[in-house]
N, CA, C and O atoms as a GROMACS GRO file, in nm:
protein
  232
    1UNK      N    1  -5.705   2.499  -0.395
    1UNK     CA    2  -5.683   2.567  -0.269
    1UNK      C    3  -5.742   2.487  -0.152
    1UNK      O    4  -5.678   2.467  -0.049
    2UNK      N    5  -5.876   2.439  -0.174
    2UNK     CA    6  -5.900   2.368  -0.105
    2UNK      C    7  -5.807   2.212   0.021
    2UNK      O    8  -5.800   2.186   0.141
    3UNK      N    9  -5.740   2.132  -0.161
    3UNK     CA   10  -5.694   2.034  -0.095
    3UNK      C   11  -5.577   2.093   0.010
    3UNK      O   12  -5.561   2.016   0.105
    4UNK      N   13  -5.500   2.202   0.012
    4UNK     CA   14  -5.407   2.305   0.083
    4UNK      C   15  -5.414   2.271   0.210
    4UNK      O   16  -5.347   2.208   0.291
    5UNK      N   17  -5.565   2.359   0.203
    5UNK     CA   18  -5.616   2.369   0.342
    5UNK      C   19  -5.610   2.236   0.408
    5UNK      O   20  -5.537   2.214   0.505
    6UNK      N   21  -5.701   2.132   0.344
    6UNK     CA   22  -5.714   2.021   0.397
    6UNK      C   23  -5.591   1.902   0.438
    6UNK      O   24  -5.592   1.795   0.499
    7UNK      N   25  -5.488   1.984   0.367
    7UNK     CA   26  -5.369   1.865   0.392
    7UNK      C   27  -5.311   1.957   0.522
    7UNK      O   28  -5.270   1.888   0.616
    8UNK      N   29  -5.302   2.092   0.537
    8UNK     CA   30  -5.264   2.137   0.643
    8UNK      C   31  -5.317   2.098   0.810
    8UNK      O   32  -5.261   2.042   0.904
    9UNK      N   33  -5.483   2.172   0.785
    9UNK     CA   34  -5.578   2.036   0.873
    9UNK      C   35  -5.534   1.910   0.915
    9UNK      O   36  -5.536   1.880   1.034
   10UNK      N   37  -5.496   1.835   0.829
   10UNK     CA   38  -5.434   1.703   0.828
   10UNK      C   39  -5.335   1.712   0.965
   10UNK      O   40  -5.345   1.698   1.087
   11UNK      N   41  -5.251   1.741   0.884
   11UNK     CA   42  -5.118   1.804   0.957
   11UNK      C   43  -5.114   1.839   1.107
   11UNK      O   44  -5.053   1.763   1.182
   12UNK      N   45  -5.178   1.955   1.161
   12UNK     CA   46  -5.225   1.965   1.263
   12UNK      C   47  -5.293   1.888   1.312
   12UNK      O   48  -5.313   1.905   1.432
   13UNK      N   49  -5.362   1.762   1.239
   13UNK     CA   50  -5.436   1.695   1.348
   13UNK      C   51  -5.385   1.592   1.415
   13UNK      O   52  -5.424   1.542   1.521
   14UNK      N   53  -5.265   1.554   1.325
   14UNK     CA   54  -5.152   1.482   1.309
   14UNK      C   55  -5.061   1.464   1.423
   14UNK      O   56  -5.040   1.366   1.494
   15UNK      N   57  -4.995   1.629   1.424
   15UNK     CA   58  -4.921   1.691   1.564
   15UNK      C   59  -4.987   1.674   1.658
   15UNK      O   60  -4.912   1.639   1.750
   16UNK      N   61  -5.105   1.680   1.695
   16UNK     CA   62  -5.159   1.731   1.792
   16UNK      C   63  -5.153   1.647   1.855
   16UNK      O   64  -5.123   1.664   1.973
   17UNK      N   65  -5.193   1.440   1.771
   17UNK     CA   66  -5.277   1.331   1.821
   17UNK      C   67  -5.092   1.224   1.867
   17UNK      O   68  -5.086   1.122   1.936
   18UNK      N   69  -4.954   1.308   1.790
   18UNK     CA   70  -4.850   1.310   1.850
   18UNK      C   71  -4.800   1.305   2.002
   18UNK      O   72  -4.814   1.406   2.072
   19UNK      N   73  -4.752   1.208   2.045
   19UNK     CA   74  -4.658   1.219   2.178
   19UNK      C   75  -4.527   1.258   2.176
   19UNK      O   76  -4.457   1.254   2.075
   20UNK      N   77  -4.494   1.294   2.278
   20UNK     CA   78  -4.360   1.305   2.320
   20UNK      C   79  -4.253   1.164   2.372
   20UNK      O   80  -4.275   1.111   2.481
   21UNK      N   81  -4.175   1.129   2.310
   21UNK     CA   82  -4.145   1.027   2.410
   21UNK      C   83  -4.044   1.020   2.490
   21UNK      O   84  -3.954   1.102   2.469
   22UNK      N   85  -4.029   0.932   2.595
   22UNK     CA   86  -3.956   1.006   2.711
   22UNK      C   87  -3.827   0.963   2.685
   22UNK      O   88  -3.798   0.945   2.567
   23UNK      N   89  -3.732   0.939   2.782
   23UNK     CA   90  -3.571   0.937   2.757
   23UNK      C   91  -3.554   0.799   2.732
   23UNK      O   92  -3.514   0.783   2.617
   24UNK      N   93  -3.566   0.713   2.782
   24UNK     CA   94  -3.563   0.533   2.728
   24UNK      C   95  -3.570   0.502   2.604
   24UNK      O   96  -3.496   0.424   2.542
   25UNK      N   97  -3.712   0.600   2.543
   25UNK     CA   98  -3.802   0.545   2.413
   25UNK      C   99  -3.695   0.633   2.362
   25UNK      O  100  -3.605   0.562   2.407
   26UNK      N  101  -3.628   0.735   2.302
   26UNK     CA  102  -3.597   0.825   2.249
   26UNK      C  103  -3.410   0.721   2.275
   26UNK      O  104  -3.348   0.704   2.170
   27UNK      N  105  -3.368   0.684   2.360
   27UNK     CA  106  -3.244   0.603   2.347
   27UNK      C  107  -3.243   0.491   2.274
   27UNK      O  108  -3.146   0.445   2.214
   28UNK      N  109  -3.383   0.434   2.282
   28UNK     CA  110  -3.402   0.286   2.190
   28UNK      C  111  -3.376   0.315   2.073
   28UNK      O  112  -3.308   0.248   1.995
   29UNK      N  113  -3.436   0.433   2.051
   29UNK     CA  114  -3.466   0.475   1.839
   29UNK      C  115  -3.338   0.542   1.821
   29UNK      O  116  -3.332   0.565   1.700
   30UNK      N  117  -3.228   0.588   1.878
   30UNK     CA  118  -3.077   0.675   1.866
   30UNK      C  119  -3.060   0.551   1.860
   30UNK      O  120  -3.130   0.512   1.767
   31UNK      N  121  -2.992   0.441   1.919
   31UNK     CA  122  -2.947   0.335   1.931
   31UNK      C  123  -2.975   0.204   1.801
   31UNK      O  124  -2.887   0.119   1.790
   32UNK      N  125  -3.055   0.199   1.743
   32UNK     CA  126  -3.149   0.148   1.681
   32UNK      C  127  -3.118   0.221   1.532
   32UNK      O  128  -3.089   0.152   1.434
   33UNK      N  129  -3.129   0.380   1.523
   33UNK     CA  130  -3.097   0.454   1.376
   33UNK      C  131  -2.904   0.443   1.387
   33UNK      O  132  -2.832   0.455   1.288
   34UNK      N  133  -2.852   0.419   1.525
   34UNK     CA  134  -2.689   0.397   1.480
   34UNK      C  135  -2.667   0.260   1.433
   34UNK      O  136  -2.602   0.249   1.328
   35UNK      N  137  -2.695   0.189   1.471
   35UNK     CA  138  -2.702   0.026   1.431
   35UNK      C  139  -2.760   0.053   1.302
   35UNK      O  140  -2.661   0.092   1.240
   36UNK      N  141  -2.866   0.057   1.215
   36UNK     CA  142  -2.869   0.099   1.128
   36UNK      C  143  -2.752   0.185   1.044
   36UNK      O  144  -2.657   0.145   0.975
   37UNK      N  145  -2.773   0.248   1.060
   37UNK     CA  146  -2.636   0.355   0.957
   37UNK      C  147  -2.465   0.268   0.952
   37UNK      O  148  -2.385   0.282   0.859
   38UNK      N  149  -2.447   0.203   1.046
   38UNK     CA  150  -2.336   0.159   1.060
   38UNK      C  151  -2.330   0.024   1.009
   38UNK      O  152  -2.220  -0.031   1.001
   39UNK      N  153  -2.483  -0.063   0.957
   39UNK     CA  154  -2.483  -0.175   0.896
   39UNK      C  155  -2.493  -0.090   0.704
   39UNK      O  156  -2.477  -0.139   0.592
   40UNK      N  157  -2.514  -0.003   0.735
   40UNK     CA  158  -2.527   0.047   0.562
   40UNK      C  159  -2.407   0.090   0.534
   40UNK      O  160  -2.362   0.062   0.423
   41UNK      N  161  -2.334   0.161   0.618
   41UNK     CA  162  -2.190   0.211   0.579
   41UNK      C  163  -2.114   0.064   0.564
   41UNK      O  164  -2.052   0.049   0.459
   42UNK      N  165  -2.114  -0.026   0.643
   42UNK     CA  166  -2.062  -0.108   0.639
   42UNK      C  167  -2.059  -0.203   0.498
   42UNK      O  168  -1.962  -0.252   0.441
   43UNK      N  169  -2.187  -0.210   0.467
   43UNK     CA  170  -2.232  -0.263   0.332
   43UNK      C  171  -2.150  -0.227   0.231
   43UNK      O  172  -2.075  -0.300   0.166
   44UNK      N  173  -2.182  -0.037   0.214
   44UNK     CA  174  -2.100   0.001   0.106
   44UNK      C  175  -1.988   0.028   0.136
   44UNK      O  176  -1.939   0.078   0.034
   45UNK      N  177  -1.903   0.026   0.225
   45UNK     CA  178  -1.746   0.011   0.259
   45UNK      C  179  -1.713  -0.134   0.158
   45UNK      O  180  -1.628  -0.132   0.068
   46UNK      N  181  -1.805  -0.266   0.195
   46UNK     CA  182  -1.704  -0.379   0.139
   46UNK      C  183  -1.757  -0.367   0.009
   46UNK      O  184  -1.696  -0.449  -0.059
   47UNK      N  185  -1.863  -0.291  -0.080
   47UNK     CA  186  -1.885  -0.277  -0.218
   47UNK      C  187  -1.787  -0.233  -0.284
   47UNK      O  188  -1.736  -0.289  -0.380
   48UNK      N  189  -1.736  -0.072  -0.209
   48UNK     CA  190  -1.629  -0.001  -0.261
   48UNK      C  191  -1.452  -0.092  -0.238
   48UNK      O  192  -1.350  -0.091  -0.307
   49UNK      N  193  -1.486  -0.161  -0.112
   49UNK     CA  194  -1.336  -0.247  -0.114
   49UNK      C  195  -1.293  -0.318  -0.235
   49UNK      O  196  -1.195  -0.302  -0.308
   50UNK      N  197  -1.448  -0.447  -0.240
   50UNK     CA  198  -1.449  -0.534  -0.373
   50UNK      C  199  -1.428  -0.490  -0.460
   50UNK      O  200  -1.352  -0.532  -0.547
   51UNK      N  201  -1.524  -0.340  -0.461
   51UNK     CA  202  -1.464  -0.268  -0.636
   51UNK      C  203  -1.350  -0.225  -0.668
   51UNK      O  204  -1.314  -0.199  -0.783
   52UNK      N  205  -1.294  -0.217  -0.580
   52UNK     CA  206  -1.146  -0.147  -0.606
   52UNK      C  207  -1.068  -0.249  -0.624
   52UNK      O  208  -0.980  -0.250  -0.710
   53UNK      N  209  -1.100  -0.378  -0.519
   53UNK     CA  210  -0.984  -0.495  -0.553
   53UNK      C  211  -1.014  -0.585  -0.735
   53UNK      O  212  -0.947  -0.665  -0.800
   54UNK      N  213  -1.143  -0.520  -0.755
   54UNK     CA  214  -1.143  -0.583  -0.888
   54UNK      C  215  -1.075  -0.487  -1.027
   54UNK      O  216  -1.021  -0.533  -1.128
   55UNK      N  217  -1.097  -0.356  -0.995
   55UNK     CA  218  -0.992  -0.269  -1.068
   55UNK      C  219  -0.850  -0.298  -1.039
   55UNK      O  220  -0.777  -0.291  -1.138
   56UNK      N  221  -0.784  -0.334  -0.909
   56UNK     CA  222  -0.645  -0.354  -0.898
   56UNK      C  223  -0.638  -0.471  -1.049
   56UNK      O  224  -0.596  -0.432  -1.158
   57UNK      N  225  -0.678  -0.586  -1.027
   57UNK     CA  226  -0.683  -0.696  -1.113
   57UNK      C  227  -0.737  -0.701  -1.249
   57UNK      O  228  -0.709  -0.797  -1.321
   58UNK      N  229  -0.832  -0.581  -1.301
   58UNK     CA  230  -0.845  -0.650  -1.401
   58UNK      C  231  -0.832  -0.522  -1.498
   58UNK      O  232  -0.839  -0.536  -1.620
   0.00000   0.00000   0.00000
């Protein structure tokens, strides 16, 4: 019960020592997690292409 408490503690001390960030910082990291996602989709788009062009063939 103890460690509970103490990870909650945690937690809150966590939030607290948290900022907000303003509209720039918050466009960098949207901008930044789409570039991301769109280099991973991209990845497994040409995995699933290759795989399929190797089922056409073999």
């Amino acid at each position: 019960m103890a460690g509970i408490v103490a990870f909650v503690n945690s937690c809150i001390h966590t939030l607290k020592l948290a900022k907000r960030s303003d509209r720039t910082e918050f466009l960098l990291y949207l901008k930044l997690t789409i570039i991301g996602m769109s280099i991973v989709g991209s990845i497994g788009y040409v995995i699933q292409l290759v795989g399929s062009l190797f089922r056409l063939t073999g």
